[in-house]
C-alpha positions as CSV (number, residue, x, y, z in Angstrom):
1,X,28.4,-26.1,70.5
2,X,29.3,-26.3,74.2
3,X,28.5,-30.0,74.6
4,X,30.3,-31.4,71.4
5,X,32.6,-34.6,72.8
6,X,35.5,-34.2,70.2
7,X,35.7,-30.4,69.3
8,X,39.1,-30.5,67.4
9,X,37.6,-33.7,65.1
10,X,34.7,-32.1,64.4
11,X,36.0,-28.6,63.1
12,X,38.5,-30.4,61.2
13,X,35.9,-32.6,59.0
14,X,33.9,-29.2,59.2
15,X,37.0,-27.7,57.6
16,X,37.1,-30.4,54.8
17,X,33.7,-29.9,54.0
18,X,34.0,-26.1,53.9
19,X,37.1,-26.6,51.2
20,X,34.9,-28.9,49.1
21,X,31.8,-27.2,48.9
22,X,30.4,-26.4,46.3
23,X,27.4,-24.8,47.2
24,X,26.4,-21.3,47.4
25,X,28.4,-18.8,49.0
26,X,25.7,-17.9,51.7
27,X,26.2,-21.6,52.4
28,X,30.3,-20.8,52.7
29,X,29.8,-18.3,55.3
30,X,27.6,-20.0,57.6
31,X,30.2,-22.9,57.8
32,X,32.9,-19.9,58.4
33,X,30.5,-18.7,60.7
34,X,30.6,-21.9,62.8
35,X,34.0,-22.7,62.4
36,X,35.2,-19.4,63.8
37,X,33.0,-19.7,67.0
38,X,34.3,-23.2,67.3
39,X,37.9,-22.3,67.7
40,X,37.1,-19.0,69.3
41,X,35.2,-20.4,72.3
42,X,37.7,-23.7,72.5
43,X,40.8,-22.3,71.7
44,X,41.1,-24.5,69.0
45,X,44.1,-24.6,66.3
46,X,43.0,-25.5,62.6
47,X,45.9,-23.3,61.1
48,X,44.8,-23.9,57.1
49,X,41.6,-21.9,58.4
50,X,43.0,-18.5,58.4
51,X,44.9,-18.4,55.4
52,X,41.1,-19.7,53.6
53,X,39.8,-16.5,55.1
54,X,42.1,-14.0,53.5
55,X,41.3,-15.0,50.2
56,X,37.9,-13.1,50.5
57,X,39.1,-10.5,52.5
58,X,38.6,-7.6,49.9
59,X,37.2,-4.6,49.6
60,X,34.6,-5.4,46.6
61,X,34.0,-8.6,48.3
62,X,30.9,-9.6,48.9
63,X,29.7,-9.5,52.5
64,X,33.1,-9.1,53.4
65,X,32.3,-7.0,57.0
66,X,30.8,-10.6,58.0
67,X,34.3,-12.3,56.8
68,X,35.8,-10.2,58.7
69,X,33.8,-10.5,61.6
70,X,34.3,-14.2,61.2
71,X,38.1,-13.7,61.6
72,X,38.1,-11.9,64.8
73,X,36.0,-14.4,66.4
74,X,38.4,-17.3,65.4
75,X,41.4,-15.2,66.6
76,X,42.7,-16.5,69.9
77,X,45.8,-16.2,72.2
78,X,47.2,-19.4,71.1
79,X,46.9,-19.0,67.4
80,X,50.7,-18.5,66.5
81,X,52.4,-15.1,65.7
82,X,53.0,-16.4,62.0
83,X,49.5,-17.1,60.8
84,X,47.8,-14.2,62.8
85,X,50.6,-11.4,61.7
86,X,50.0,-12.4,58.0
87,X,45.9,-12.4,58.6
88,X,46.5,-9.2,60.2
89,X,48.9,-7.7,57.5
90,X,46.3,-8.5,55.0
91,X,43.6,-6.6,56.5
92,X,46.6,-3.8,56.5
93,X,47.7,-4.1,53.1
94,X,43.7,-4.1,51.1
95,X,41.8,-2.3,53.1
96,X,44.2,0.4,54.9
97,X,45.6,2.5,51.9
98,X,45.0,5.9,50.6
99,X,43.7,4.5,47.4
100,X,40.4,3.6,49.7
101,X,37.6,5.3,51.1
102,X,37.7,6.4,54.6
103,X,34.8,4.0,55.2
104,X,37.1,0.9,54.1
105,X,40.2,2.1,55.6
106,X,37.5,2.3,59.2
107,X,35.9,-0.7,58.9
108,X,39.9,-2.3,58.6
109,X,41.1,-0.5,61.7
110,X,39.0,-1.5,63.8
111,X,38.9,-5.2,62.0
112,X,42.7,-5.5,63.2
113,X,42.0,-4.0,67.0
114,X,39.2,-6.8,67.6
115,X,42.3,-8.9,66.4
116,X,44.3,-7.9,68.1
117,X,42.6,-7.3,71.6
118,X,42.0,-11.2,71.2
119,X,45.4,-11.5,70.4
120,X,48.0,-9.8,71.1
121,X,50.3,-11.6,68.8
122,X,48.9,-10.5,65.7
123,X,51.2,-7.1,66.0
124,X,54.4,-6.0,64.9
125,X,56.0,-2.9,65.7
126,X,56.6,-1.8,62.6
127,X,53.2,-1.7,61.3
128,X,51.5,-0.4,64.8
129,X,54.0,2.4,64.6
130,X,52.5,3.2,60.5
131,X,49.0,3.0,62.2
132,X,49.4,5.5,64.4
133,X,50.2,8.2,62.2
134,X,46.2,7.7,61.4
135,X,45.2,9.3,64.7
136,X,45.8,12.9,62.6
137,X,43.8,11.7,59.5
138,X,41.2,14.0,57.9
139,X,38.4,11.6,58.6
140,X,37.0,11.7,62.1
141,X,36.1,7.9,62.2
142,X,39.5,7.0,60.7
143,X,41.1,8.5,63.2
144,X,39.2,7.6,66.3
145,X,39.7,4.1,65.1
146,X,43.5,4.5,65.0
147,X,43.0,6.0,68.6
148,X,41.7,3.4,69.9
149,X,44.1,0.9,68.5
150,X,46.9,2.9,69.8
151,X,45.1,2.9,73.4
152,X,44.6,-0.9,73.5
153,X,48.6,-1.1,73.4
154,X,49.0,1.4,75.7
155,X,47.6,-1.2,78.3
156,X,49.3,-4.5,76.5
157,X,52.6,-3.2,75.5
158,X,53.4,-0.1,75.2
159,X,57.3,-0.5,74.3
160,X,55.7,-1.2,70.5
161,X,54.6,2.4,70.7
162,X,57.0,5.9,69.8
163,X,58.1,7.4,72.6
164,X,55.4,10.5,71.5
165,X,52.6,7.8,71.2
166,X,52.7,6.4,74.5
167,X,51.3,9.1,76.3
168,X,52.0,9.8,80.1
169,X,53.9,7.8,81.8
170,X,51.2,5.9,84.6
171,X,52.3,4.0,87.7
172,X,53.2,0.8,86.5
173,X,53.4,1.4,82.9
174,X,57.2,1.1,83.2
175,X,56.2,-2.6,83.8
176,X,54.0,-3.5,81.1
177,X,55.7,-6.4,78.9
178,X,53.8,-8.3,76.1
179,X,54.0,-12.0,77.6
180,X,56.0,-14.2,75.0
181,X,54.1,-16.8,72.3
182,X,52.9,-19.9,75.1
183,X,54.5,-17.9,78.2
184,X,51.8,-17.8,81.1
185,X,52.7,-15.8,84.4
186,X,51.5,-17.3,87.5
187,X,50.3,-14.3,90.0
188,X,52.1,-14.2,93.6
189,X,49.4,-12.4,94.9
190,X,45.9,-11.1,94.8
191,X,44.5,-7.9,93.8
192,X,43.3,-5.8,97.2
193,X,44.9,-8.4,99.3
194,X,46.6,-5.7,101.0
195,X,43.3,-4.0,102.7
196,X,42.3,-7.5,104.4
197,X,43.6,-7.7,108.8
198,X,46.7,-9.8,109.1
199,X,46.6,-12.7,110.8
200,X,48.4,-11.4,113.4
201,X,45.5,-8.6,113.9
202,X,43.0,-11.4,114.1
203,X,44.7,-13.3,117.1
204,X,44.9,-9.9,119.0
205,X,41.1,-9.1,118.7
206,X,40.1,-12.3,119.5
207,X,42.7,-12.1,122.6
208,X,41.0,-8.8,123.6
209,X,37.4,-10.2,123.0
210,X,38.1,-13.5,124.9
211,X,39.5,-10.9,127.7
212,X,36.8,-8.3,127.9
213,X,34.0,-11.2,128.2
214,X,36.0,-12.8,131.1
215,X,36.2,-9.3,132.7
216,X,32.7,-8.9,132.8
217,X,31.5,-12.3,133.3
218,X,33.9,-11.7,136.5
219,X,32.4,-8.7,137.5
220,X,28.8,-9.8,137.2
221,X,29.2,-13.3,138.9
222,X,30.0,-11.9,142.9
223,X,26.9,-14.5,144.5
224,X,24.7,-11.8,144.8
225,X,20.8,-12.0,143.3
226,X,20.0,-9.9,140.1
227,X,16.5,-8.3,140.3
228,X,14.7,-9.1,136.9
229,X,12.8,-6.0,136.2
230,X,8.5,-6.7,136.4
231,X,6.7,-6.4,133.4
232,X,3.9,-4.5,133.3
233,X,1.2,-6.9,134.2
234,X,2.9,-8.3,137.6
235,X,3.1,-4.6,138.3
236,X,-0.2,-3.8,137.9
237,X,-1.0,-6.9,140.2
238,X,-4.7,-6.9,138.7
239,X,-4.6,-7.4,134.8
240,X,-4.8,-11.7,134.1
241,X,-5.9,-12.5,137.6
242,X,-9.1,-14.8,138.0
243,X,-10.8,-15.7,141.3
244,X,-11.4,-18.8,141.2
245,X,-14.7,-19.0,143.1
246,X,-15.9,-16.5,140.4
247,X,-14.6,-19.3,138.0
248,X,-16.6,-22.1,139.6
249,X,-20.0,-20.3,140.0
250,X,-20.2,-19.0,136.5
251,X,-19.7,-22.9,135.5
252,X,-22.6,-24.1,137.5
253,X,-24.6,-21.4,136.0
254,X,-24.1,-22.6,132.4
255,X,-24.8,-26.5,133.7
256,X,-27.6,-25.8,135.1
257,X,-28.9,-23.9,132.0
258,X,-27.9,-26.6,129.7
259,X,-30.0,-28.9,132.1
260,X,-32.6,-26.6,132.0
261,X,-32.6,-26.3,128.3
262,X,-32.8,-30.3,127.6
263,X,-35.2,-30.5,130.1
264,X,-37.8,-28.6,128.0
265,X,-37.1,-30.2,124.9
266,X,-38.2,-33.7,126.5
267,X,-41.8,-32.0,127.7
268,X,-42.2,-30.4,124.6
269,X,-41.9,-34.0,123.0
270,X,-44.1,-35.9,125.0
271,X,-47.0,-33.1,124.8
272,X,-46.4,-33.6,121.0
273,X,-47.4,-37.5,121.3
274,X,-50.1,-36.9,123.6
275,X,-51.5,-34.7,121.1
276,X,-51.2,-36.9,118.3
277,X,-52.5,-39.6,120.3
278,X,-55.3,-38.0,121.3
C-alpha cells in the first residue's frame, strides 16, 4: 500500500472495478475497505467515491458500522467542503433522528466526530449547533457522544459553537479560527522556543569561561615547581623494590638445577644400555 508507484491510477481502476462488480457484497466491502485506506493515507481525491458510500449508509444496512468505518478512513483535509458536508449530513439525516434507537443515533455521532476530527470541513454551523442540544439526551451514551463532538470544536473552531456551548473562555481561545478550504499557515515560531539562552547569553558565558580559565592558568603558571603528591608505594620506599644481587643468585640456582637435572637423565640412559647389553 505504501510502495504503490502510481497511487491515484490505481484507486481510480480500483474504483471502476468496485462500480462493476458484481460479486458478493463481502467482496464490495473489502474493495471499500482498500479504497478508503488508499485515499486516507495519500490524501488522495476520487470524489465519485463518497457519494457510492452513502448509498449504504442505513440503518438496516447490512454491516453498515464497517461502511461507516470505511468513510472516516477515506475522509481527509483535502476532500472539499461539498462532498464531505453532504457525506456528513447523511450520517445526520438516517441515523440521528428520534425515530431511532439510541444505539443508532450513538453509533452516528460519533461516525460524524471521526469525520470530522479528520476533517474539519465536513461541518456546518447550523447542524453542529442542532447536535449539541444532544449533550441533555436521556441516553447516557447519546449524550457523551454529543459531548465529545462539541469538545473537538472547542479546540478547532469554536465560533461554530452558541455562546452557552463554548464553555470557558481559555487563553488563546479568542484566537482559534477554522483555516479556510486549501489555506495552510506557515508557523513564525516554535513551540518552547522561548525557554532556550539567547544568543547573546551564550557569547557572555563563553566570554566569562574563556576569562576565568586565563585567570587561573595565570595564576598557576608563576615558574615555580609543583610537588606531585607520592603514591603510596614510593612512600612506603619498600613495596616493588628488587635487589638485584638477590635477582642474580636465585638465577644461578635454577641453572644449575636444570644442569643438574639433565645430567641424571643421561646416566640413567647409559646404565639402561649397559644393562641391556649385558
Amino acid at each position: 500500500m505504501h510502495r504503490c508507484c502510481n497511487f491515484l491510477g490505481f484507486t481510480e481502476k480500483l474504483y471502476k472495478k468496485l462500480e462493476k462488480c458484481s460479486e458478493q457484497f463481502e467482496t464490495k466491502l473489502l474493495y471499500m475497505d482498500l479504497l478508503s485506506r488508499l485515499i486516507g493515507i495519500h490524501k488522495l481525491l476520487v470524489l465519485n467515491f463518497y457519494p457510492y458510500v452513502q448509498r449504504f449508509l442505513q440503518p438496516h444496512q447490512r454491516e453498515v458500522t464497517k461502511i461507516l468505518l470505511y468513510a472516516a478512513q477515506s475522509a481527509h483535509e483535502m476532500v472539499p467542503p461539498d462532498a464531505s458536508q453532504a457525506l456528513v449530513k447523511t450520517i445526520a439525516d438516517n441515523f440521528i433522528a428520534e425515530r431511532n434507537s439510541t444505539e443508532v443515533i450513538a453509533v452516528g455521532m460519533n461516525s460524524i466526530r471521526e469525520i470530522c476530527a479528520r476533517c474539519p470541513f465536513a461541518m456546518t454551523s447550523d447542524l453542529i449547533q442542532d447536535l449539541a442540544q444532544y449533550r441533555k439526551y436521556r441516553n447516557k451514551n447519546v449524550m457523551s457522544a454529543a459531548k465529545s463532538l462539541v469538545q473537538l470544536y472547542r479546540h478547532i473552531d469554536p465560533n461554530m459553537l452558541r455562546r452557552r456551548d463554548r464553555g470557558r473562555p481559555a487563553v488563546g481561545a479568542e484566537d482559534l479560527k477554522l483555516a479556510e478550504f486549501g489555506e495552510v499557515r506557515a508557523a513564525n515560531y516554535i513551540e518552547g522556543a522561548e525557554v532556550l539562552p539567547s544568543d547573546e547569553d551564550d557569547v557572555e558565558d563563553d566570554a566569562d569561561g574563556w576569562e576565568s580559565a586565563s585567570n587561573a592558568s595565570d595564576d598557576s603558571g608563576d615558574g615555580e615547581w609543583v610537588d606531585v603528591p607520592k603514591s603510596d608505594d614510593e612512600a612506603e620506599g619498600t613495596t616493588g623494590y628488587i635487589n638485584p644481587e638477590v635477582e642474580v643468585g636465585f638465577f644461578d640456582f635454577r641453572v644449575a638445577l636444570l644442569c643438574f637435572s639433565r645430567l641424571g637423565g643421561f646416566f640413567a640412559s647409559i646404565r639402561w644400555h649397559l644393562s641391556v647389553r649385558r
